[in-house]
N, C-alpha and C positions, 0 to 999 in steps of 0.2 A: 504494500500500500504506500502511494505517494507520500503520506499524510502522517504514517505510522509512530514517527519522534516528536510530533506534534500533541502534547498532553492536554492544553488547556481551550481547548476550542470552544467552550461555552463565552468565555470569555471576548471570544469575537462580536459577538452578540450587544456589547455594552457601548464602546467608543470604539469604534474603526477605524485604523490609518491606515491607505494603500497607496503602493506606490506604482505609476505608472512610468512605467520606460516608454520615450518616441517624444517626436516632434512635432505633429501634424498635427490637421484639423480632427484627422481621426481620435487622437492623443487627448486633444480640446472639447471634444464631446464626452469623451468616457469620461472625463475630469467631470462634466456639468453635470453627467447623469449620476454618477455616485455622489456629490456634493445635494443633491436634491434629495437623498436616504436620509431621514434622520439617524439613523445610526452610524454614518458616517461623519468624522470628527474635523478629518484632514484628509488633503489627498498632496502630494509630493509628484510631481514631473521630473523627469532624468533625461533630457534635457528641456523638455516643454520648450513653449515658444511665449509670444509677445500675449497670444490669449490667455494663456494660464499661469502668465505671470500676473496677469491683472484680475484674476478669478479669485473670488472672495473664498476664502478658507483653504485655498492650494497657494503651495510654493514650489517654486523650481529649482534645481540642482545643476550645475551645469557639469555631469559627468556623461561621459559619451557611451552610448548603447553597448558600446562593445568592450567598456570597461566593467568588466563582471568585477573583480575585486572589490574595486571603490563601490557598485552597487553593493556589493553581500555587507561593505561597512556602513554606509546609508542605513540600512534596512533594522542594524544592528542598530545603531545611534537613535535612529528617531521610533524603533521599537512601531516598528511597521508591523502590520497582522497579515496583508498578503499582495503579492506583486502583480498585476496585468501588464502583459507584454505586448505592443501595440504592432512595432513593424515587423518583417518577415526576417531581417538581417541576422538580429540576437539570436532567433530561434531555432535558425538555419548553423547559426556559431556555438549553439547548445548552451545557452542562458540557461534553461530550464533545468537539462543535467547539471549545473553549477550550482542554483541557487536551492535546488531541492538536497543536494549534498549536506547543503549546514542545514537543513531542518525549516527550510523557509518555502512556507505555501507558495506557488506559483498557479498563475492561471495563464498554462497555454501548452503546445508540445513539445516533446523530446526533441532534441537535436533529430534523430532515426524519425520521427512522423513526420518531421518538417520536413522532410523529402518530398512529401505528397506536392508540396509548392517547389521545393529550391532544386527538385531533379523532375524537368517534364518527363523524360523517358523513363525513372522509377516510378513514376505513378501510372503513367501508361502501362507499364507491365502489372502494376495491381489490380486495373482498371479489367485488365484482360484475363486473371487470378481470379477475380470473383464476378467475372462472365457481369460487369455494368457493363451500359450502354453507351457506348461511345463511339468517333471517327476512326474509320482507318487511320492506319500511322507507322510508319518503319522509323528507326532513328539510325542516326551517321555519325561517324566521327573522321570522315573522310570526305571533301569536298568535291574529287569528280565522282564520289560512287554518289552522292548526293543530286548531283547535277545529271548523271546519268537517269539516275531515279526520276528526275522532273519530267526527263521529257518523254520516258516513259507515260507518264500518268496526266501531264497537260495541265492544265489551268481552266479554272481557280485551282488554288492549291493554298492550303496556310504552314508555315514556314515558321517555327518555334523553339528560339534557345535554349540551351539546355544548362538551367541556373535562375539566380534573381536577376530581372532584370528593371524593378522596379514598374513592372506594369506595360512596361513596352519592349518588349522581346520577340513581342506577337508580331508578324507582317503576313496579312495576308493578300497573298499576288492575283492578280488579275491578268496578267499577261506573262508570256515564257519569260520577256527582257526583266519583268520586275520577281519574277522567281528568283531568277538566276541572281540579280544582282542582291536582294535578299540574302544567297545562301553566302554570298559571296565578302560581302558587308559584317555578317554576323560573324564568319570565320574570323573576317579580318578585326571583328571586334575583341578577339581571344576568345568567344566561346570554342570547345573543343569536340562540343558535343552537340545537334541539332537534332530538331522532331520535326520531320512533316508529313503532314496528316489532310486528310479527306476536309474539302472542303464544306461545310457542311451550311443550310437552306433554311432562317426561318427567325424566329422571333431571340432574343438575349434575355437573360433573365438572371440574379443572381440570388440565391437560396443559402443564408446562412444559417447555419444551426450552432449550438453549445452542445458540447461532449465532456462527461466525463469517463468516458471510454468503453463504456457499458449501454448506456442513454442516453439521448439524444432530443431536443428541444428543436423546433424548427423557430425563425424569426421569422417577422414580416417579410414577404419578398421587394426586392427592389430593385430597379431599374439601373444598370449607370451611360453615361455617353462619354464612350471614351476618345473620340475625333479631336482633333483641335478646332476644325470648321465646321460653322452650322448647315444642316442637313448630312450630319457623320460624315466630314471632308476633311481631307490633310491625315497627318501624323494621329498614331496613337497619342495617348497621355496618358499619365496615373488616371484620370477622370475628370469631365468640367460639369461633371453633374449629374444628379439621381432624383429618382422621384420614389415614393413609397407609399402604399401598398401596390405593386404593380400587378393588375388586373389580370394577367395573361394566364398567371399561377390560379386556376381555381382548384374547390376541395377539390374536385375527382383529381385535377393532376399534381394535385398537392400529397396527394395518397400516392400518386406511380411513382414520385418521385422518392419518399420517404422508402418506399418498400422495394425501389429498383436501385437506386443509387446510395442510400444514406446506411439504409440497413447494412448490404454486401459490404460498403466499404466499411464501417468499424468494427462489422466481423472480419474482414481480411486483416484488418490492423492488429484487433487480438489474436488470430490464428499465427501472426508473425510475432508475437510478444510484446507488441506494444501498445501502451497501454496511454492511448490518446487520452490529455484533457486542455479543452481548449474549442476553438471555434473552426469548423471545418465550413470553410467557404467555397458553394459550388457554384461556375459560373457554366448555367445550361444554354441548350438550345433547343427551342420549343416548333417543332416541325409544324408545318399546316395541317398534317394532319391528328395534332394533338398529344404528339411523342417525344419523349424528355431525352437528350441524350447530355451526359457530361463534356466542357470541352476543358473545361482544369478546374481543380483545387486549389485553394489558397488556405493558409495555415493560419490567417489571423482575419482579424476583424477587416472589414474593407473599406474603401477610404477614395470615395465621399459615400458610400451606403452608409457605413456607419452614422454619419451627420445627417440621415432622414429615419432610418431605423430606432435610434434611441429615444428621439424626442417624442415617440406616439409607442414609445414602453412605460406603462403604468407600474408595472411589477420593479421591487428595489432591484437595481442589480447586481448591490454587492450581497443580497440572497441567495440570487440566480448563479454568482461566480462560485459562490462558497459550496454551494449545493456540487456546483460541478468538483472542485477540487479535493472534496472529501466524500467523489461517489457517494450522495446520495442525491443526485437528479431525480432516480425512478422514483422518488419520494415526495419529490415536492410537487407542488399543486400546479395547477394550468395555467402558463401565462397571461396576463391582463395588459390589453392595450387599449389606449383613450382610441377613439371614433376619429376618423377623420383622416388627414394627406401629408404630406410634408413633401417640399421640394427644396433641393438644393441648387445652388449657383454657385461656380466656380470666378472667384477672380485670380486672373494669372497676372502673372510678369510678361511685358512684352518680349517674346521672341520665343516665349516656352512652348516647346518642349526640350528647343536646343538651347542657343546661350542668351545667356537675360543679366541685367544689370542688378545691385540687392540696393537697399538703402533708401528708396525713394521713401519722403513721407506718408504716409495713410492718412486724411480725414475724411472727418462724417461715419467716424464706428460708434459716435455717441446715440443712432436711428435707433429706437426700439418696435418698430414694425416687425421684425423677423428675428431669428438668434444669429449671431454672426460668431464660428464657430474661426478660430487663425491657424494658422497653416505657417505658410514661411513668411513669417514674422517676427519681429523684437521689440523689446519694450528698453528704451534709451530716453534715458533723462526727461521723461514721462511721456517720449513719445512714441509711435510703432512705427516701424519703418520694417521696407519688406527685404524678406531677406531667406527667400526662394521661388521658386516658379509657380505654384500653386499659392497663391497668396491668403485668401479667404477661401471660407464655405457658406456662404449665406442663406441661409435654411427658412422658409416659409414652413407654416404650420396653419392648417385651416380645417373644417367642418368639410371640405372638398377642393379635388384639384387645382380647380380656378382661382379660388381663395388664397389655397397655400401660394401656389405659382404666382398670383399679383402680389404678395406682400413678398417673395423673394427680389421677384423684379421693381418693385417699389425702393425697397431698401439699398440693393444693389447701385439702384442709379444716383442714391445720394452719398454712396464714397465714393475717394476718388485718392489716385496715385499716377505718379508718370507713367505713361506707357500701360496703364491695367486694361486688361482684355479680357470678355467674356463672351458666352454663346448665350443669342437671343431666342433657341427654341429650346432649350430642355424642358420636359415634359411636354413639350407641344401636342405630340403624335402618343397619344398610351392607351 
């Protein structure tokens, strides 16, 4: 048992401190939603950014995600009760194996289940372990048997790194020249290892649930737009935006999905030893004709889903984590969420996804129409200044779509920074 040196867990129960590793908007909402628990006391960011520096009852530490040491001292000193791990990085460099060593709760996977995200071709071979539904797909570690491959198989064709690659790894080609140069690109990027797979027809959907490696919770489903340009044009991106509950997920295929894809894979997980806890993020693909199939896994919370899913969760969610991380999920009661939408909006850095400037001022974060969730941001001598590509999250909450989505784009239009760039349709089309 993770949990097993851990003696005094009632104790959790009284004043909660947690401490959250990451820096994003995703990082700035889990901060908001555990601060909204009355049982939570404090929350601590490792490194947080400019929002959760200014977030009433959280403070920031400026130690870097992948300094486990200084964390495991952190933890020790401010007499933390349990850690959520936000980005894929730590978890991929076995944060969890580190910090479960000294006896300290964690919420999230083993270095070994983080594979499901940081190796495409390991989880493809799981994928195909416990017979889920998924794209064709050969993997290469060779560039002309790769190339060779394409033209076998033609186009469309999707073309996928084999590692983190912070969300854009993905290229999917549309013609032989942008296969090729695809496979060619990512070599030259140092990946060593490539996946490409069946291109596959129909709606995106992302499906996250909580595991504590036994049991499984589904979340609201949600939407994200990961294009740079409006109408899904241009470069990938981490994401410029999500909307939530997205419609396309009904019960019936709310059920194929739990009992073809969620079930098999945390039985293959235990049948290989390992014993996930944590949030297995599926991002599917929803065929016309009403058929879920996997196109990857992600090992943590997702980011911007995260900044529309958490704000229409009723249910505490440092219950919900505690629950997972001392297996007893199957125990606890049915999640509760408020009625209604949320939409998020992305402000970027101009020139993102490639090179962008940091430092420009931020005003007009003082709007309270919407939540405004920060991302790459800093908090200097009382001011914020941006200080990454993904700037904000600006999050609408409404009784319905239209609602949520005018008070995101309301809010939106009253900050402003050099060069900030957003997409004027997300949620348009749901």
């Amino acid at each position: 048992m993770r949990f097993s040196n851990i003696t005094n867990l009632k104790s959790l129960s009284m004043s909660r401190k947690v401490l959250i590793i990451g820096n994003g908007g995703r990082e700035n909402a889990l901060a908001w939603t555990f601060l909204k628990s009355p049982q939570v006391s404090k929350v601590i960011c490792a490194p947080g950014n400019g929002g959760t520096a200014s977030l009433a009852g959280c403070q920031n530490r400026a130690i870097s995600i992948e300094d486990f040491p200084s964390l495991v001292n952190l933890v020790r000193e401010e007499g933390i009760d349990f850690v959520v791990v936000g980005p894929e990085l730590p978890l991929a460099l076995g944060i969890t194996d580190k910090l479960t060593e000294e006896g300290i709760l964690v919420f999230g996977p083993t270095q070994e289940g983080a594979q499901i995200e940081s190796s495409k071709a390991w989880a493809k071979e799981l994928f195909k372990a416990a017979s889920i539904p998924t794209a064709d797909s050969e993997t290469f570690i060779e560039q002309e048997a790769a190339l060779a491959y394409l033209q076998e198989k033609g186009t469309p064709i999707v073309i996928k790194a084999d590692g983190l690659a912070s969300g854009k790894g993905v290229i999917v080609a549309m013609t032989p020249t942008e296969a090729q140069e695809a496979v060619q690109t990512l070599f030259q990027q140092g990946y060593n290892k490539l996946v490409i797979e069946e291109y596959l027809v129909g709606e995106e959907v992302s499906v996250l649930a909580v595991t504590d490696g036994r049991d499984f919770r589904l979340l609201l489903p949600a939407q994200d737009h990961k294009r740079i340009g409006e109408g899904n044009t241009g470069l990938n991106t981490g994401g410029m935006g999500a909307y939530c509950p997205a419609p396309i997920l009904t019960p019936q295929l709310e059920e194929q999905v739990k009992e073809t894809i969620f079930v098999p894979t945390i039985a293959e997980l235990r049948k290989r030893g390992i014993n996930y806890c944590g949030v297995l993020y599926a991002g599917l693909m929803i065929s016309e004709e009403g058929i879920a199939k996997i196109l990857e896994f992600n090992c943590r919370f997702g980011d911007p889903e995260t900044q529309v899913i958490l704000p229409l969760l009723k249910t505490n969610l440092d219950d919900l984590i505690l629950a997972c991380i001392t297996q007893k999920l199957g125990e606890f009661p049915p999640l509760e969420w408020y009625q209604g939408s949320a939409v998020c909006v992305i402000a970027a850095s101009a020139g993102y996804p490639g090179n962008y400037t940091k430092g420009q001022l931020i005003t007009g974060l003082e709007t309270s129409e919407a939540l405004i969730f920060q991302a790459g941001t800093v908090l200097k001598d009382k001011q914020f200044l941006t200080d990454g590509g993904r700037v904000l999250g600006v999050t609408g909450v409404g009784s319905d779509f239209n609602t949520a989505r005018n008070k995101a784009y309301e809010t939106i239009k009253k900050i402003s920074f050099e060069g900030m760039y957003y997409r004027r349709d997300i949620a348009e089309k749901k």
